[in-house]
MARDO-884289 format. One record per atom (N, C-alpha, C): residue in one letter; atom name; x, y, z. Coordinates in Angstrom, 2 decimals, padded with zeros to 5 digits. Atoms other than C-alpha are relative to their C-alpha. Example, Ala and Ser with C-alpha at 12.3 -4.5 7.8 and 13.67 -1.06 7.14 Angstrom:
BEGIN
A:N:000.89:-001.19:000.00
A:CA:012.30:-004.50:007.80
A:C:000.90:001.20:000.00
S:N:-000.82:-001.19:-000.06
S:CA:013.67:-001.06:007.14
S:C:-000.77:001.09:000.73
% end
This chain:
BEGIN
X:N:000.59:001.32:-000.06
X:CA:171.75:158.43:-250.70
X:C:-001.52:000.14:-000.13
X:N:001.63:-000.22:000.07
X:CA:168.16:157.88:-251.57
X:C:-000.78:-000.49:000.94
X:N:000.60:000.27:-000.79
X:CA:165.32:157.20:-249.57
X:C:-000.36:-001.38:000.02
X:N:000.46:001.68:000.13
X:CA:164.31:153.64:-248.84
X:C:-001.50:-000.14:-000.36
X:N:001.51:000.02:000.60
X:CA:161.15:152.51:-250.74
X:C:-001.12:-000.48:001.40
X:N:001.42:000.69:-001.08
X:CA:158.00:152.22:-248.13
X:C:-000.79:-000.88:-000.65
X:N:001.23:001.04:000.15
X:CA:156.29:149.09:-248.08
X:C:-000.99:000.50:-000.08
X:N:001.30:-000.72:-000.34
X:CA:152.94:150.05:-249.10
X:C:-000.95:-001.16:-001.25
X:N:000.93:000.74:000.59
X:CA:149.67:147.51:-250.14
X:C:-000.96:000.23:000.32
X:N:001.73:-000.48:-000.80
X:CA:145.87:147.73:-249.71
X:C:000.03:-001.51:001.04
X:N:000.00:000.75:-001.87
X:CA:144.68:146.50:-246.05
X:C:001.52:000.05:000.50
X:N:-001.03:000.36:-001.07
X:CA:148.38:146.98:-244.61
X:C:-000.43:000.60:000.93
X:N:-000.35:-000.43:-001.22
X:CA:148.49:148.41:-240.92
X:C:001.08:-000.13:000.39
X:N:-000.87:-000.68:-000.58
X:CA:150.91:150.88:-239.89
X:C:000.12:000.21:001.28
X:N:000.10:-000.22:-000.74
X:CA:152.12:152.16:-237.08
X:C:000.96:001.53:-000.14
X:N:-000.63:-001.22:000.17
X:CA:153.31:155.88:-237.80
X:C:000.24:000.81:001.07
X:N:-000.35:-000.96:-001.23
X:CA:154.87:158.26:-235.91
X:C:000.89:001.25:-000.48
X:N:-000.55:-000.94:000.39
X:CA:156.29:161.91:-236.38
X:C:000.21:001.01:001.13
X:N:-000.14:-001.17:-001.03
X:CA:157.58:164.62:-234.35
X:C:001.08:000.99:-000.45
X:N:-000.06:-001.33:000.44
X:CA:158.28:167.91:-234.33
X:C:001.47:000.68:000.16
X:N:-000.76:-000.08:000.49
X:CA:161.39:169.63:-235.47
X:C:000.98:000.46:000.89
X:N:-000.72:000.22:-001.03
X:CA:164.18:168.91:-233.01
X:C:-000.49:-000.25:001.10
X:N:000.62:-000.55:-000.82
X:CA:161.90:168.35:-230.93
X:C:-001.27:000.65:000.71
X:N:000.72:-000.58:-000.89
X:CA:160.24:171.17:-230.28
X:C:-001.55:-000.14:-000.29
X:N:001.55:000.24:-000.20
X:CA:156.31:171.33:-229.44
X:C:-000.34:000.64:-001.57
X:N:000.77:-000.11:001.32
X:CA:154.01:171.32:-232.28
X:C:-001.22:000.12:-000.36
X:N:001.49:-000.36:-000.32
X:CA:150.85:171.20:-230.59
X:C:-000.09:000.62:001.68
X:N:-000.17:-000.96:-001.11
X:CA:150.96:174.45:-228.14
X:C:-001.06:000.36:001.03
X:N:000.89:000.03:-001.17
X:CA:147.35:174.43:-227.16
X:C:-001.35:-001.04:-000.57
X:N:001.03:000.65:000.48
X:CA:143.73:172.97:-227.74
X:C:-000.32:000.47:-001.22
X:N:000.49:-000.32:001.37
X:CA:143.15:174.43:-230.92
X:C:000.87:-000.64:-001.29
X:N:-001.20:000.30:000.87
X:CA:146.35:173.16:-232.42
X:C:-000.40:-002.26:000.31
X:N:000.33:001.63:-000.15
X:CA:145.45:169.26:-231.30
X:C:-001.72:-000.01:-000.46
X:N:001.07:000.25:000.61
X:CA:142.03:170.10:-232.50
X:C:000.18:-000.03:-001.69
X:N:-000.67:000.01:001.83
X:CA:143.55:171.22:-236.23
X:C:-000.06:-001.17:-000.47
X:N:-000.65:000.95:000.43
X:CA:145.38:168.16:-236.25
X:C:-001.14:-000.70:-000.15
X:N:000.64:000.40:000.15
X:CA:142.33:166.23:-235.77
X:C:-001.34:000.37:-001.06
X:N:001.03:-000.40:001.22
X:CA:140.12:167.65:-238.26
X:C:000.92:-000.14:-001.09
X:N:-000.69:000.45:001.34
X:CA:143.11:167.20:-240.86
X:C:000.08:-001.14:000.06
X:N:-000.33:001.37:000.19
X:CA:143.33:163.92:-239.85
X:C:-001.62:-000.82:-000.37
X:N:001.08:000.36:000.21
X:CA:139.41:163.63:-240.25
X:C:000.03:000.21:-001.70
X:N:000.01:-000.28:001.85
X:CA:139.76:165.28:-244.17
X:C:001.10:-000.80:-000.61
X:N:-000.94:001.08:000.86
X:CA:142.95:163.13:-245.24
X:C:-000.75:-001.32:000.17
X:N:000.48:001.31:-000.04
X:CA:141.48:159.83:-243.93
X:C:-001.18:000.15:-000.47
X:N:000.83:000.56:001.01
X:CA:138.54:160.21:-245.82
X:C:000.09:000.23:-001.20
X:N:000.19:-000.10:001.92
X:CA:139.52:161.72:-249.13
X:C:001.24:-001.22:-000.39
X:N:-001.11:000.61:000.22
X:CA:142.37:159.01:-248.82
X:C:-000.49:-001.97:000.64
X:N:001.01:001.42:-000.72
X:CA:139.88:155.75:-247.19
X:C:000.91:-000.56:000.77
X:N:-000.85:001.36:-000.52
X:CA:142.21:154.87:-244.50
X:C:-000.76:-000.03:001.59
X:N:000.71:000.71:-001.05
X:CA:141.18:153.83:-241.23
X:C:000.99:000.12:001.67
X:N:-000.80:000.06:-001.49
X:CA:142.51:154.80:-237.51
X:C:-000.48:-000.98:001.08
X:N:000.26:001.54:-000.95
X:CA:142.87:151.81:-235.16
X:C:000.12:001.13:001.34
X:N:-000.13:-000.84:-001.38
X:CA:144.48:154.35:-232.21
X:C:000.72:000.59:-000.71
X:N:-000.44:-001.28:000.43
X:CA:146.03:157.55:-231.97
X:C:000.59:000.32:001.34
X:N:-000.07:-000.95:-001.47
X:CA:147.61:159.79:-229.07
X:C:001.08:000.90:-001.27
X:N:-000.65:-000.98:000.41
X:CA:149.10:163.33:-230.09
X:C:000.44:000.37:001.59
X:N:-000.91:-001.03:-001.31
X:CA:151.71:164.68:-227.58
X:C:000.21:001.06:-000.75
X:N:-000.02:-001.27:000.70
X:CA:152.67:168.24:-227.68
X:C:001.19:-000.49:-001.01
X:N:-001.15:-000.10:001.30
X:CA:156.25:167.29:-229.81
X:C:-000.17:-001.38:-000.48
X:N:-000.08:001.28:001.23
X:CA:154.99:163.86:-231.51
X:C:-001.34:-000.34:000.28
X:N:000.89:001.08:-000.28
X:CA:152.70:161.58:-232.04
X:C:-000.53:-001.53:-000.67
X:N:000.25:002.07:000.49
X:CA:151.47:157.60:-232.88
X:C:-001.29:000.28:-000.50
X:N:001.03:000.92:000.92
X:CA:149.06:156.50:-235.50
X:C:000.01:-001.40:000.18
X:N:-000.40:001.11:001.12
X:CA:148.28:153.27:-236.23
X:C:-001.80:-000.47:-000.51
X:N:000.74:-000.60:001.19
X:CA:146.52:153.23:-239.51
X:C:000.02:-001.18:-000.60
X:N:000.12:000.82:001.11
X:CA:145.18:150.50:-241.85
X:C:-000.61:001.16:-001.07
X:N:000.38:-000.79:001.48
X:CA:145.11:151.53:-245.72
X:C:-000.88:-001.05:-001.17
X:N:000.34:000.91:000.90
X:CA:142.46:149.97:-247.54
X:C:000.64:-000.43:-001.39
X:N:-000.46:000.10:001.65
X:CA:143.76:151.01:-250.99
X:C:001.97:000.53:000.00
X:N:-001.79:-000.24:-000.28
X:CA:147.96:150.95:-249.55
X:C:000.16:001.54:-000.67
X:N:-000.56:-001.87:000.36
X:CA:148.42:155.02:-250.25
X:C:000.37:000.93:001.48
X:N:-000.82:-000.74:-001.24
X:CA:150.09:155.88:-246.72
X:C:000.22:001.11:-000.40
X:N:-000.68:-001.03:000.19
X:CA:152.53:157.75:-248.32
X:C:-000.79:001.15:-000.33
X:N:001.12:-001.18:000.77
X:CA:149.76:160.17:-250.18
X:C:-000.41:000.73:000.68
X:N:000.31:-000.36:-001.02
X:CA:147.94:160.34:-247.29
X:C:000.83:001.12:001.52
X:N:-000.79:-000.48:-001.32
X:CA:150.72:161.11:-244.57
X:C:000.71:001.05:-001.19
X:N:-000.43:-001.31:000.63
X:CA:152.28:163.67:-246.88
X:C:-001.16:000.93:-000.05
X:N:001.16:-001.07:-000.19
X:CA:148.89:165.42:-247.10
X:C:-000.78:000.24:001.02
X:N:000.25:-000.54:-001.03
X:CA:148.19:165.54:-243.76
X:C:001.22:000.30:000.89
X:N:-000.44:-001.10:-000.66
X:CA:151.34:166.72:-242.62
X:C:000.26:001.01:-000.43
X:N:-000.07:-001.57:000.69
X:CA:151.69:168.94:-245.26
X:C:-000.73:001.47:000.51
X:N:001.35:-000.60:-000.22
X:CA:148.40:170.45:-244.19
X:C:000.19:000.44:001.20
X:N:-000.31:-000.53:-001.01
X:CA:149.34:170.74:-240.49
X:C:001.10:000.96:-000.33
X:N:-001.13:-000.67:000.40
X:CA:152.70:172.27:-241.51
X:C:-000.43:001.51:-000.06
X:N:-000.06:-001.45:000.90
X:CA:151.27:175.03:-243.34
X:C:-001.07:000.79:001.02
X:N:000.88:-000.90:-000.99
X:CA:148.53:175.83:-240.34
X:C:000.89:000.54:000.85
X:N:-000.61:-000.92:-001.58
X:CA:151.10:175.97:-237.63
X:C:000.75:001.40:-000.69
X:N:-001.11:-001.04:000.15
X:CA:153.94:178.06:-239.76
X:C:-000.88:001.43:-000.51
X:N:000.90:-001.16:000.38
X:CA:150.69:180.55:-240.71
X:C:-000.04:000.74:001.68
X:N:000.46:-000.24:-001.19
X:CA:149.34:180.55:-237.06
X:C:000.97:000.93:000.75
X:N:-001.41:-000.11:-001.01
X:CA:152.87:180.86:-235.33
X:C:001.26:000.90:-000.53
X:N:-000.65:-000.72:000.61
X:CA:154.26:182.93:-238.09
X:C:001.26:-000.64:000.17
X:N:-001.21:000.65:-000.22
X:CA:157.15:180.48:-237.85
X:C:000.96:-000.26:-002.27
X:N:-000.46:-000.08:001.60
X:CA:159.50:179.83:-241.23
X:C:001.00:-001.39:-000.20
X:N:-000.94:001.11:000.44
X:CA:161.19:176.78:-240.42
X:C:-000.42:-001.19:000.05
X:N:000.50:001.12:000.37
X:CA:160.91:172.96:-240.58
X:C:-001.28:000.08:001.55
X:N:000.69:000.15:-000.82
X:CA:157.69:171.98:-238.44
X:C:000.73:-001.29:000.75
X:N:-000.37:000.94:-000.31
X:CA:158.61:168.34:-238.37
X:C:001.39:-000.61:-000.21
X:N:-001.87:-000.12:000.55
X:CA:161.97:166.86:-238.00
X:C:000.32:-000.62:-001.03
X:N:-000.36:000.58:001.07
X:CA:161.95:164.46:-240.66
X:C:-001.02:-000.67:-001.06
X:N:000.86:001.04:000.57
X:CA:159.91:162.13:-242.98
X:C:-000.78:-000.74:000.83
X:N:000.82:001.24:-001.07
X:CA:156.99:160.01:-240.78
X:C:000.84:-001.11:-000.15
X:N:-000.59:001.57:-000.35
X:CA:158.50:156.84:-239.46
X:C:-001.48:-000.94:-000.47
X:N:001.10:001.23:-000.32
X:CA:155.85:153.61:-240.38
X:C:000.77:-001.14:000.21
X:N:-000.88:001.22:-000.14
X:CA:156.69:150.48:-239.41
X:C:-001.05:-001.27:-000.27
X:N:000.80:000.40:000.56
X:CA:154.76:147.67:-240.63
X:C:-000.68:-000.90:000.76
X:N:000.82:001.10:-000.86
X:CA:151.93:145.83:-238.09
X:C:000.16:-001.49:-001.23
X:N:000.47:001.95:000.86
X:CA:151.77:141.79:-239.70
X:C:-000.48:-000.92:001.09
X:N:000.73:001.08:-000.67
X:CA:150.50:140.17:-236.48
X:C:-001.09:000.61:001.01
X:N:001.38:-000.59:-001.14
X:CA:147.50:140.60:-234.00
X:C:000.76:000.45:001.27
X:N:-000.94:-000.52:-001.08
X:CA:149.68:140.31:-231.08
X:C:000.50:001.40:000.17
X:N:-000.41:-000.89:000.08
X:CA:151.59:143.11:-232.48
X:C:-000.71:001.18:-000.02
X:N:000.81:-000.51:000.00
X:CA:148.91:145.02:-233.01
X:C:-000.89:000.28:001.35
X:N:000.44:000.13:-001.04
X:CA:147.42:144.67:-229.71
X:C:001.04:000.48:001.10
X:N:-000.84:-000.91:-000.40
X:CA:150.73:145.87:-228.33
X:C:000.14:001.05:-000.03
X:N:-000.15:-001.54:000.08
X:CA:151.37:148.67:-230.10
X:C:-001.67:001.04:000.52
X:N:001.19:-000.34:-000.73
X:CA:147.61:149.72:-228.84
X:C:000.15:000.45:001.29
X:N:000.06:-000.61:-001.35
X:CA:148.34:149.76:-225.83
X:C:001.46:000.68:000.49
X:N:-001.14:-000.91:-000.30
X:CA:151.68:151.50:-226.03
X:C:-000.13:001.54:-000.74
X:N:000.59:-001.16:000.20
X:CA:150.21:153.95:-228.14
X:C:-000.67:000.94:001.77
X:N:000.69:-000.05:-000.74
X:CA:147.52:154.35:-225.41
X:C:001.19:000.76:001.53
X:N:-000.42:-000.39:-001.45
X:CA:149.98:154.70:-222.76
X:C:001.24:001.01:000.15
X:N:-001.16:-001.22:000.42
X:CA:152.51:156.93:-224.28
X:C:000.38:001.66:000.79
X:N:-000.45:-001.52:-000.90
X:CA:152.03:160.49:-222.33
X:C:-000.19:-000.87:001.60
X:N:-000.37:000.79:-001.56
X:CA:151.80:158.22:-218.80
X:C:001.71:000.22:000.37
X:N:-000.74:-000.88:-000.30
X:CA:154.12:159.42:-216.85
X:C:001.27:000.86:-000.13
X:N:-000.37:-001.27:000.36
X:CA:155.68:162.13:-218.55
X:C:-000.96:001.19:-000.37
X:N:001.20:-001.43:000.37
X:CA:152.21:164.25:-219.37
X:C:-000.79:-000.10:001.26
X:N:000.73:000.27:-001.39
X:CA:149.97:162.45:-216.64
X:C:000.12:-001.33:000.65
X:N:-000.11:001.79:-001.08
X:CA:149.73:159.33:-213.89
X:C:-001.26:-001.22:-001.20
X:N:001.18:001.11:000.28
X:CA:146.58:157.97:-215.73
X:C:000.10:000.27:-001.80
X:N:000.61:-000.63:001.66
X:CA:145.86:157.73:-219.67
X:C:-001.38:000.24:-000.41
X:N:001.92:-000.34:-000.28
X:CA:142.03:158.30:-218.85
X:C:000.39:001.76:-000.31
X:N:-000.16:-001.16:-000.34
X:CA:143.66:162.01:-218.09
X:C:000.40:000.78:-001.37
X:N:-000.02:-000.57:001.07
X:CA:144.87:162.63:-221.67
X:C:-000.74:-000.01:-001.24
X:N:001.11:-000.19:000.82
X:CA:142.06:164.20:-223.81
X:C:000.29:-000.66:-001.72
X:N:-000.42:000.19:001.14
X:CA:144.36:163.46:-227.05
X:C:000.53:-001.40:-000.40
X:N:000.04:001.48:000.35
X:CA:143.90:159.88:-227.57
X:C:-001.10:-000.55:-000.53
X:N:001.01:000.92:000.27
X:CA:141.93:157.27:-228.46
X:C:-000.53:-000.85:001.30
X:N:000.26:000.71:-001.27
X:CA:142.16:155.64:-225.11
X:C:-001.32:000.29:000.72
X:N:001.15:-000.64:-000.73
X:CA:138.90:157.57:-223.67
X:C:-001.36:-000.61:-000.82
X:N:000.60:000.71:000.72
X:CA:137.36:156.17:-226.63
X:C:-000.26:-001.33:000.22
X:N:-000.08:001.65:-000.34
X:CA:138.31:152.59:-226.03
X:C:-000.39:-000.02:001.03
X:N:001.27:-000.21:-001.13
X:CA:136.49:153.17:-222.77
X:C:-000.91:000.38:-000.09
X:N:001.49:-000.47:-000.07
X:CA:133.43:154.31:-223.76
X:C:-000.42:001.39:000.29
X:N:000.14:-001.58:-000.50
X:CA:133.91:157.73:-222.42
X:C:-000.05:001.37:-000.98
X:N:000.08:-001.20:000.88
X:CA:134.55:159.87:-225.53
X:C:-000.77:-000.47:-001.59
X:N:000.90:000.41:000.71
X:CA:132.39:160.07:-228.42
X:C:001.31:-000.31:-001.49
X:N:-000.61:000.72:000.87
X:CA:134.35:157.92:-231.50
X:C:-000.02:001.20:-001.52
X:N:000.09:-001.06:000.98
X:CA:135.64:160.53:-234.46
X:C:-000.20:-000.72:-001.32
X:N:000.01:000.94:000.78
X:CA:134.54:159.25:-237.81
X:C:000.99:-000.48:-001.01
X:N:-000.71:000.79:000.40
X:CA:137.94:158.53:-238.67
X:C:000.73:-001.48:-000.09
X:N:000.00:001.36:-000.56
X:CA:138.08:155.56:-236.75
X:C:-000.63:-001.28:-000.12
% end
C-alpha cells in the first residue's frame, strides 16, 4: 500500500513528532540533544521554516513548525536523515534509528495552536520531571524568558 500524500503549502503549521526505533532512546546524553539542535538550526535555515515550540525527550520528540515555502517533507527528511547518520556513527549502531516516517498533523486554528504549545511544553512533566522549567530540552525556558531564544525560532 502506498504512503498517504502529506498535506503540504507555504505558511502551513505543523505539529511533528518522531521517535525512536521501538522505542528505544535516541538522545543518550547532552551532546546528542545538542546535535539534534544544531541540525535542527542547519535544516531550518537552508529550508526557511520556522519553530513555534519544541521539547526533545530521550525516545521522541514534538515540533511544531510553520513552512513558509510548504517543504516539510524536504526539510524533515533532511534533518532526520542527518541525525540518523550522527547517532548510527557515534553509537556504532546499524539499525533503524527512528521507528517510522515523522507523524505531522496539520495546526488550522489558533486555539489549536495554543494547545498543542502547551502540551508540547508539558510533555516530559511527570514522567522526566515535576516542573517543565526543569527540562533544559524545550522551548518552555524560552517562553519564560530564562533561556536565550535559538535562531531557529
Amino acid at each position: 500500500m502506498a504512503r498517504q500524500i502529506r498535506i503540504e503549502y507555504p505558511n502551513a503549521f505543523y505539529h511533528v513528532i518522531n521517535r525512536g526505533y521501538m522505542q528505544m532512546w535516541i538522545f543518550l546524553d547532552s551532546q546528542d540533544f545538542e546535535r539534534f539542535k544544531d541540525d535542527l538550526l542547519l535544516v531550518f535555515h537552508s529550508h526557511s521554516l520556522v519553530v513555534h515550540a519544541f521539547c526533545i525527550m530521550n525516545n521522541h520528540l514534538h515540533l511544531f513548525v510553520e513552512t513558509p515555502l510548504g517543504n516539510l517533507s524536504k526539510a524533515m527528511h533532511r534533518l532526520f536523515s542527518r541525525y540518523a547518520a550522527y547517532y548510527k556513527k557515534k553509537y556504532n549502531y546499524k539499525g533503524k534509528v527512528f521507528e517510522k516516517r515523522y507523524t505531522a498533523y496539520l495546526v488550522e486554528t489558533e486555539l489549536y495552536a495554543l494547545d498543542l504549545t502547551r502540551y508540547i511544553h508539558r510533555n516530559p512533566v511527570d514522567v522526566i520531571v515535576s516542573d517543565p522549567l526543569s527540562w533544559q530540552h524545550s522551548s518552555y525556558r524560552i517562553y519564560q524568558g530564562l533561556s536565550e531564544k535559538p535562531d531557529f525560532m
